[in-house]
C-alpha positions as CSV (number, residue, x, y, z in Angstrom):
1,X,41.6,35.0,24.0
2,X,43.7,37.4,22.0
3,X,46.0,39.4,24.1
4,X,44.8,43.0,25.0
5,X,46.7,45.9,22.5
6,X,45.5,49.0,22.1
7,X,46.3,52.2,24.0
8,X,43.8,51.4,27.1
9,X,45.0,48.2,28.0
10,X,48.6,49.3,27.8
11,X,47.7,52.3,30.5
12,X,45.7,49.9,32.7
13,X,48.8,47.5,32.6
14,X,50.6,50.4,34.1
15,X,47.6,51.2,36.7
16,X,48.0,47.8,37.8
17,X,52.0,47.8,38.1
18,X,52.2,50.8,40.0
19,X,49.1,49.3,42.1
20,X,51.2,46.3,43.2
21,X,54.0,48.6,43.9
22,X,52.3,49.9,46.5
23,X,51.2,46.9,48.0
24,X,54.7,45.3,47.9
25,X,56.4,48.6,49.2
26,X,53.8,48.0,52.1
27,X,55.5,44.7,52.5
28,X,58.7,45.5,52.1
29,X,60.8,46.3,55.3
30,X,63.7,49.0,54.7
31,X,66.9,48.2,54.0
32,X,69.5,48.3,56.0
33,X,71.6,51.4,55.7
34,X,74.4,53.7,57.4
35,X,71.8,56.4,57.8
36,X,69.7,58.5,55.9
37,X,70.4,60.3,52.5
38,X,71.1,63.7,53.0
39,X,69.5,65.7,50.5
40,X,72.7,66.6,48.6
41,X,73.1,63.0,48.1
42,X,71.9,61.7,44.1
43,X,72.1,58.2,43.8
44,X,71.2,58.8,40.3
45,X,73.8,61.0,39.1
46,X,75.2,57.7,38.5
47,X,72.3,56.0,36.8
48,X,73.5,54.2,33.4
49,X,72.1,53.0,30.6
50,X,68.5,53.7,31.1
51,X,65.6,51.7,29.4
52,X,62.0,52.7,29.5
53,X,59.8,49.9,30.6
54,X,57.0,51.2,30.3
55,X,55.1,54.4,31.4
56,X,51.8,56.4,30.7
57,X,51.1,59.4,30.1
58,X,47.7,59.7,31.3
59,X,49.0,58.7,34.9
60,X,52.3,60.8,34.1
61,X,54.3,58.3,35.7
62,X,57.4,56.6,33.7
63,X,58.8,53.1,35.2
64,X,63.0,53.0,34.0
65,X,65.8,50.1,34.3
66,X,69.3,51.1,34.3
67,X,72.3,50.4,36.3
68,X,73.8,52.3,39.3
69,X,77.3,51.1,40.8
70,X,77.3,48.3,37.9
71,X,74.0,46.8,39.7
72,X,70.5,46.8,38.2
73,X,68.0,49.6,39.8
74,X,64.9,50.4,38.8
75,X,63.6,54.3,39.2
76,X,60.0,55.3,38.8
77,X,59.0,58.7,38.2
78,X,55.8,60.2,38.5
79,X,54.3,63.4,38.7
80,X,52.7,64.8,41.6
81,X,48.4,66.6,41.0
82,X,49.0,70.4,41.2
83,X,47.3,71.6,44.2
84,X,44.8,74.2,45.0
85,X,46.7,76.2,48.2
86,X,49.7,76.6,45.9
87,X,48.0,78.5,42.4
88,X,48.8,82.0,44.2
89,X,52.7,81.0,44.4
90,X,52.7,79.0,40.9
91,X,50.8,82.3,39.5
92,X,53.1,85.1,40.9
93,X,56.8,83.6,40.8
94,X,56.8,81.6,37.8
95,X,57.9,82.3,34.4
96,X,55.3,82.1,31.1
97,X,56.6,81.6,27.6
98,X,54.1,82.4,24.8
99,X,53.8,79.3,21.9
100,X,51.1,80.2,19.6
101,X,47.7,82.6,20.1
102,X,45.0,82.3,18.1
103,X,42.3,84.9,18.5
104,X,41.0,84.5,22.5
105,X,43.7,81.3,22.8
106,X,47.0,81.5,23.7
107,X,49.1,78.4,24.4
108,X,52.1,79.0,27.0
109,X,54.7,77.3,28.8
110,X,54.5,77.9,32.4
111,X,58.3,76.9,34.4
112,X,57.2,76.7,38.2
113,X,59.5,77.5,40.9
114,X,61.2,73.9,41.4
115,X,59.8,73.4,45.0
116,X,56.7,73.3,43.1
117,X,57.5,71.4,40.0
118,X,58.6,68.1,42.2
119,X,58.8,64.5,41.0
120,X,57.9,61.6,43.1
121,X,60.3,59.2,42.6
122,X,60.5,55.8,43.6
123,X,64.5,54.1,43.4
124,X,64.6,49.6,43.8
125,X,68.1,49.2,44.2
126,X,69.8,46.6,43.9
127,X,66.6,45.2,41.5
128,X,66.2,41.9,40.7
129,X,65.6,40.2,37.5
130,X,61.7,39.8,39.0
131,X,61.4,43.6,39.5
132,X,62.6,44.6,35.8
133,X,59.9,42.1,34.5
134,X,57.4,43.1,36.9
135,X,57.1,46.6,35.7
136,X,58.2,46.2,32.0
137,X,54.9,46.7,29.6
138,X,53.2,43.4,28.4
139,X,50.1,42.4,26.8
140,X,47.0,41.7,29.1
141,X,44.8,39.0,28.6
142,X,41.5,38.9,29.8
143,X,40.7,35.6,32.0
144,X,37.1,34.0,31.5
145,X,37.1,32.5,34.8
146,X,33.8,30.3,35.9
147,X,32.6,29.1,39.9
148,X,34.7,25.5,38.7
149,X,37.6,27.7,37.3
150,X,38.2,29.3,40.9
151,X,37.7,25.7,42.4
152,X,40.0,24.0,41.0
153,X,42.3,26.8,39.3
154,X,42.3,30.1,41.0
155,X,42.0,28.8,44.6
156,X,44.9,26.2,44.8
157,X,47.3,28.7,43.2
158,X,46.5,31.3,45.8
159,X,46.9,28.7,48.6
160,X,50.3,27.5,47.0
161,X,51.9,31.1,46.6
162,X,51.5,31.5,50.2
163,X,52.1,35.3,50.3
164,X,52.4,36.7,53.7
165,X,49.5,38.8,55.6
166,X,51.2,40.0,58.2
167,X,51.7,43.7,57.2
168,X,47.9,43.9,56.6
169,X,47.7,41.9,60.4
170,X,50.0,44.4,61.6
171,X,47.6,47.2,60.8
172,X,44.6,45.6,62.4
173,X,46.7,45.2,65.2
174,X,47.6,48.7,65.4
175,X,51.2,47.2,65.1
176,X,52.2,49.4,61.7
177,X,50.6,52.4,60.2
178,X,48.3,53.4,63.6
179,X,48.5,57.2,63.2
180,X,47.6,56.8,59.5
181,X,43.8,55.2,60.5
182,X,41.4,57.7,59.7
183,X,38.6,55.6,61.2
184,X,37.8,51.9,63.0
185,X,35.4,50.3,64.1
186,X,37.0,47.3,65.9
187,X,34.1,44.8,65.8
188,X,35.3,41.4,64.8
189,X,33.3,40.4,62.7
190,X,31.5,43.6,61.2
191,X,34.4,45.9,61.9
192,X,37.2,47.7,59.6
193,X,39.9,49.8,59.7
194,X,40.2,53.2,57.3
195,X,43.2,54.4,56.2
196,X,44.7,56.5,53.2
197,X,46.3,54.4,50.4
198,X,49.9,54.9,50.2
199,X,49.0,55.9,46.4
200,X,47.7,59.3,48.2
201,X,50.2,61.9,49.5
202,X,46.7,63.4,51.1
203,X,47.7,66.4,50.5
204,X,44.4,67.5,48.0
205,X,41.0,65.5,47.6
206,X,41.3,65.4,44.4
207,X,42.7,61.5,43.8
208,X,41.4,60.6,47.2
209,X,42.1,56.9,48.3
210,X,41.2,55.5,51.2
211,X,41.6,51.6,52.1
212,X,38.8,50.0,54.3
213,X,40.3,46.5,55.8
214,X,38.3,44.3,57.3
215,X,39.1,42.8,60.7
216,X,37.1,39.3,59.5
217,X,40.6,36.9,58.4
218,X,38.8,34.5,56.5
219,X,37.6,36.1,53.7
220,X,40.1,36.4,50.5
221,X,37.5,38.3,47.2
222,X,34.5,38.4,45.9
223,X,34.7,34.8,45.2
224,X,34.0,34.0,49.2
225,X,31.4,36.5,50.1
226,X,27.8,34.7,50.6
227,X,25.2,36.9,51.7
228,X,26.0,36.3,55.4
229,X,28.8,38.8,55.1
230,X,25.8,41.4,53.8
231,X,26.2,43.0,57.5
232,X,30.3,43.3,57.3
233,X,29.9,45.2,53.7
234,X,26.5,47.2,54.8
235,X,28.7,48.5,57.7
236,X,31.9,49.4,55.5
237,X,29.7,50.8,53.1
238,X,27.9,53.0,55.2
239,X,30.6,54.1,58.1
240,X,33.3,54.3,55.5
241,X,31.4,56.9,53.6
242,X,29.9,58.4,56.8
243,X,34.1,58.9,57.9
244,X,35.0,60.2,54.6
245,X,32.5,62.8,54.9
246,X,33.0,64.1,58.6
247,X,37.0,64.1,58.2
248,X,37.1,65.4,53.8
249,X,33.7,67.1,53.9
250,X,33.3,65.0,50.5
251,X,29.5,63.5,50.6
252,X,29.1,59.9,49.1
253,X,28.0,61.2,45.5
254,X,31.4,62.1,45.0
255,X,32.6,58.6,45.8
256,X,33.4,55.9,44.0
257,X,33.7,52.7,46.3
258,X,34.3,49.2,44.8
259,X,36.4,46.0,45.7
260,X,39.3,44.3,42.9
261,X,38.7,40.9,41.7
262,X,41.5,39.9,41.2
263,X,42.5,41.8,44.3
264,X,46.0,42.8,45.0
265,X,46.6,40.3,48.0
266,X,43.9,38.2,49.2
267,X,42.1,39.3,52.6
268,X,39.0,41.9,52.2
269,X,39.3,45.1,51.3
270,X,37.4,48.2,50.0
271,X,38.7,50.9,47.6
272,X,37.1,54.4,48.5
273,X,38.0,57.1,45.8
274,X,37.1,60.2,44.7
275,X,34.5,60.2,41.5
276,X,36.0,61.6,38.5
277,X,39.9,60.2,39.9
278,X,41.0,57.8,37.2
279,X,42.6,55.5,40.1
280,X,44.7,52.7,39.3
281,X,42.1,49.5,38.5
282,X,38.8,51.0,38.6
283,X,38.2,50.4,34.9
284,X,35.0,47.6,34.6
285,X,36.9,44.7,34.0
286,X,38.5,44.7,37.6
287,X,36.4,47.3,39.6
288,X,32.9,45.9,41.1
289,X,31.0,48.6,43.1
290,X,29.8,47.6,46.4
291,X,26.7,48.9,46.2
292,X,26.1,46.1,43.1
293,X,28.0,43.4,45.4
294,X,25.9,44.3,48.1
295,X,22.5,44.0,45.4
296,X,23.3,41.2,44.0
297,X,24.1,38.8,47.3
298,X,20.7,40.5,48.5
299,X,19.4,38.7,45.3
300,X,21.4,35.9,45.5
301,X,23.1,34.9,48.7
302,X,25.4,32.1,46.4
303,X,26.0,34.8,43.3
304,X,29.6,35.2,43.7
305,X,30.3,31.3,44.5
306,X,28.7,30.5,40.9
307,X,29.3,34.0,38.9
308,X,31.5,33.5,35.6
309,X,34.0,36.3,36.3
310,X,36.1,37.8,33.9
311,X,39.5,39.9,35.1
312,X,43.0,41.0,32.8
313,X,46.2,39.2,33.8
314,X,49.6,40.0,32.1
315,X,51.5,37.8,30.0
316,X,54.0,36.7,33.0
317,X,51.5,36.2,35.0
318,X,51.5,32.2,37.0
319,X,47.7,32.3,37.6
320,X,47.6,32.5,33.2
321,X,49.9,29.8,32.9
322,X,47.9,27.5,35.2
323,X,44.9,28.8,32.7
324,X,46.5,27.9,29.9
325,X,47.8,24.3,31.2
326,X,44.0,23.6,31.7
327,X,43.0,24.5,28.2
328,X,41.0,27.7,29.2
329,X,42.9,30.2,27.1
């Protein structure tokens, strides 16, 4: 298939970079240092020879390679949602420049007081060669991928990268993360634990995200849900939407609740966002509501086992490549 390039599949690369961010900054274990930055310290008043890799101005977030101390660093910045207890403040102290009026329009530029006008950024320093390819823009490809395809494609590469768990255990466990859980139910085999995405500074409702992890350890995606795990998905759907409401009085018509395929790692998980929040892969070629999941093992308690499935990959992708070597590209 031709490779993905227009406009949409360029921002949805992005959505899916700063996606796996996440994930891996979940992964990730600090590095050692002397002690923590004070806030007059700027490690990037020494940043050289930026290059954009790629960025979005939908998301308002910018991904940048450069060098600090002669060694490679990657900085993202990304603009924090405007929330609703500050207008008062960003009303009465900031400044307002008229552009252009037109009748009833006018068209200003509005400089906020600069605790209000903050930009989350994200420094990977020293960055390897991997990081700098990771989040520099490439064409997508979308992936026809059929019930044989995941057999004897998709499956064995999983199995071979062998990507560690054990953060996602560690929440389960209570190990990492416990005063983040918004709700559990600790069942073993129909229970889950709710928490906010690390996307989500949970500071508005606006871009709500909340995680729902199952406790179940033997189920990687869609591929491996048969309609005896109807019960486990009934009870995330329902309870996760039931939580959402008693602690963010937001009722599950504003909801939009789906799974990845393919998923950013590979143990069950449930994406709860706020309707109307573009969130990063919840455009139809990756995002599956769970109410249709839910319908369709009802219908067919095999449907994901023998479903053609289709999903984007990026150019550098290994799981292409082995598509590719088996002639189905």
């Amino acid at each position: 298939r031709e490779g993905a390039t227009n406009m949409a599949d360029a921002v949805e690369s992005v959505y899916r970079e700063k996606d796996e961010f996440y994930q891996e900054a979940k992964r990730s274990k600090p590095a050692d240092r002397d002690g923590p930055e004070s806030e007059s310290e700027n490690i990037l008043a020494g940043f050289q020879t930026p290059n954009v890799l790629s960025d979005s101005a939908r998301e308002k977030i910018i991904f940048i390679h450069g060098k600090i101390a002669d060694q490679d660093a990657v900085v993202i910045l990304e603009k924090t949602p405007i929330r609703e207890d500050t207008l008062p403040e960003l009303f009465s102290c900031s400044s307002l420049r008229l552009e252009t009026r037109n009748d009833i329009y006018g068209s200003y530029r509005l400089q906020a007081p600069p605790h209000l006008n903050e930009i989350k950024t994200t420094v990977i320093y020293p960055a390897t060669e991997k990081h700098v390819k990771k989040y520099q823009r490439q064409e997508n490809f979308l992936v026809e991928e059929t019930g044989e395809d995941y057999e004897s494609i998709t499956l064995p590469y999983i199995q071979q990268q062998s990507l560690s768990l054990q953060w996602v255990y560690n929440i389960l466990d209570k190990k990492a993360e416990a005063d983040r859980v918004v709700y559990e139910d600790p069942d073993p085999k129909l229970g889950f634990v709710l928490l906010p995405d690390l996307k989500w500074n949970q500071k508005q409702v606006d871009d709500l995200y909340l995680i729902a992890v199952a406790h179940q350890r033997d189920v990687r995606s869609l591929r491996d849900l048969t309609s005896e795990h109807l019960p486990l998905l009934q009870n995330i759907f329902q309870k996760g939407k039931e939580a959402i409401l008693q602690r963010y009085n937001l009722p599950s018509s504003k909801l939009r609740v789906y799974l990845h395929y393919q998923p950013s790692y590979y143990h069950l998980h449930v994406h709860f966002t706020k309707l109307g929040y573009e969130a990063p892969g919840c455009g139809v070629e990756r995002a599956h509501l769970l109410s249709d999941v839910i319908q369709n093992l009802q219908a067919n308690p095999q449907f994901y086992k023998t479903r053609t499935m289709y999903f984007p990959l990026r150019a550098d992708d290994g799981l292409l490549d082995r598509f590719r070597e088996a002639g189905r590209m």
